[in-house]
C-alpha positions, 0 to 999 in steps of 0.5 A: 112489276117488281115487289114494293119495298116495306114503309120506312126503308131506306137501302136494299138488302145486303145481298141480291134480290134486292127490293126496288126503289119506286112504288109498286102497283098495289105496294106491299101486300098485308094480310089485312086488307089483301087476304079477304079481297084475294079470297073472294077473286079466287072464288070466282076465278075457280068457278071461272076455270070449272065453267070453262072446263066443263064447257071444254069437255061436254063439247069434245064429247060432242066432236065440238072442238073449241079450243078457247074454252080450254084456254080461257081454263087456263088463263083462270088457273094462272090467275089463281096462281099469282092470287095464291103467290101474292097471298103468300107475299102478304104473310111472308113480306121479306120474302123477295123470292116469293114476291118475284113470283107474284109479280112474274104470274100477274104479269103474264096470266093475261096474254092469254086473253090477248091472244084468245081476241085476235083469234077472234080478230082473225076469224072476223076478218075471214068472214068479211074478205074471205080471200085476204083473210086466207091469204098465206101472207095473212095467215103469217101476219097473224102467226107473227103476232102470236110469236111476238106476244110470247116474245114479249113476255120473255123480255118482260119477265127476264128483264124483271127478274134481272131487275131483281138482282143488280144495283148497276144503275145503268143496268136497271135503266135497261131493264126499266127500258125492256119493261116500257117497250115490252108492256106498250107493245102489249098494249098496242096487242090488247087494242088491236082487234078494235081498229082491225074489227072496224076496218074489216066492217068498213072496207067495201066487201066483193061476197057476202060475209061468210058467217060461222057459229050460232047467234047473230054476227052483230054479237060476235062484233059486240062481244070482241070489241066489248072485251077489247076495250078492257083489256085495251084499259087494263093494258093501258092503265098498266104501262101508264103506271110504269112511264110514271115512276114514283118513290116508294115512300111516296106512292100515287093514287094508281099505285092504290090496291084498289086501283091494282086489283081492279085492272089486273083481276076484276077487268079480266073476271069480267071478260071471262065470265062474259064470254062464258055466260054469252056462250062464245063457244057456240058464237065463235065456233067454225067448223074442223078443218077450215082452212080455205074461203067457204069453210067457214059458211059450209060451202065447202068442206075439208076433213083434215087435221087443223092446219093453221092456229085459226083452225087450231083454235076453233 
């Protein structure tokens, strides 16, 4: 998570920040090749907020709220961020301030999607076993999570950023231990909504799925374990790197641009615009104010202010 240190260098700086030691995921970025793919990752990452936004607006026009699109919006934005940081990294190779920052926006854009799925998780879940799903211990089971992927990423980007401005040994190996509990525990957040979806299939249901938002439920199904499994990927491949540290002069074929730029970028271009061509915000839409079992199927209904992230979300 940290910048690469240029070919040939054998010390860090004189003074902090320092550059690391062990390769890098996607190494020193270069004008050539990085520029050119940067730039067209860009392109479809605004055309991945103005879809989004637009999306957003025309349904809150309508009294549609789906707070995902918006969501997704800013998670397009974010990327665009760290693609600009890491374009800049490229022309200004010795700038270890921008090179943070990069690294720090890379690193946090994709939480975003994380929690955009377990909403979804959560939503599914309320739909097969209405009367688990809306218990209160349920409600603060999934709260918790939300809390703790923000938590994670404090960890991750204080420890990096620390990382940056010691050469004490032991307390690299720290932060080095922070960054491999926070990005596995990410992981495990990226791969939940698979076994959770399964399970909530699996396990014998006492009424008949409460179904919410346009479209069959079977695609609903479809789409949240099909961007799960990516991002569950990308996750996955990001902390292996991580618990395979390797000498920057002597880089692995993971720590290749190629490899960089396809889990961290091209994996999520395509969660967004699957979503977005899909129409989630049709599918996964529940109507304003459910916050009790029949909400979601209409069999009752509750005007009132949203009272649950769920419901915040919807």
């Amino acid at each position: 998570m940290a910048s690469d240190a240029p070919k040939g260098a054998q010390a860090p700086p004189s003074g902090p920040p320092y550059l690391p030691q062990t390769a890098q995921s996607g190494g020193l970025p270069t004008p050539i090749p990085d520029d050119p793919i940067i730039a067209v990752l860009l392109l479809f990452f605004v055309g991945g907020a103005v879809t989004n936004m637009t999306i957003f607006q025309l349904n809150r026009r309508r009294d549609h709220k789906f707070i995902p699109s918006a969501l997704l919006f800013g998670f397009c934005m974010a990327r665009i961020v760290a693609l600009s940081m890491r374009m800049a990294w490229a022309s200004h190779p010795t700038n270890i301030n921008v090179a943070i920052a990069a690294n720090i926006f890379t690193a946090a854009g994709v939480l975003l999607l994380f929690v955009i799925n377990i909403v979804f998780t959560q939503r599914i879940v309320r739909a097969y076993h209405p009367t688990f799903g809306w218990h209160r211990a349920t409600h603060w089971t999934f709260l918790a999570l939300y809390f703790s992927i923000i938590a994670s990423l404090i960890m991750v980007i204080t420890s990096t950023v620390h990382s940056f401005f010691t050469l004490d040994l032991d307390a690299r190996q720290k932060d080095r231990d922070v960054q491999l509990f926070a990005g596995t525990y990410l992981a495990v957040m990226a791969f939940l909504p698979i076994p959770v979806v399964i399970l909530a299939i699996l396990f014998p249901r006492q009424n008949a799925i409460e179904k919410f938002g346009r479209g069959p439920f079977r695609h609903k199904l479809m789409l949240l374990l099909f961007t799960a499994t990516l991002l569950s990927f990308g996750a996955g491949f990001r902390i292996g790197v991580n618990f395979a540290p390797r000498p920057a002069s002597d880089p692995a074929w993971y720590h290749h641009k190629a490899a960089f730029y396809t889990v961290n970028f091209v994996i999520e271009l395509i969660v967004v615009y699957t979503y977005a061509i899909s129409r989630f915000d049709q599918r996964f839409h529940i109507p304003n104010g459910s916050s009790a079992p029949g909400h979601y199927s209409g069999a009752v209904r509750k005007n009132s202010d949203d009272q649950h992230l769920d419901s915040a979300a919807n």
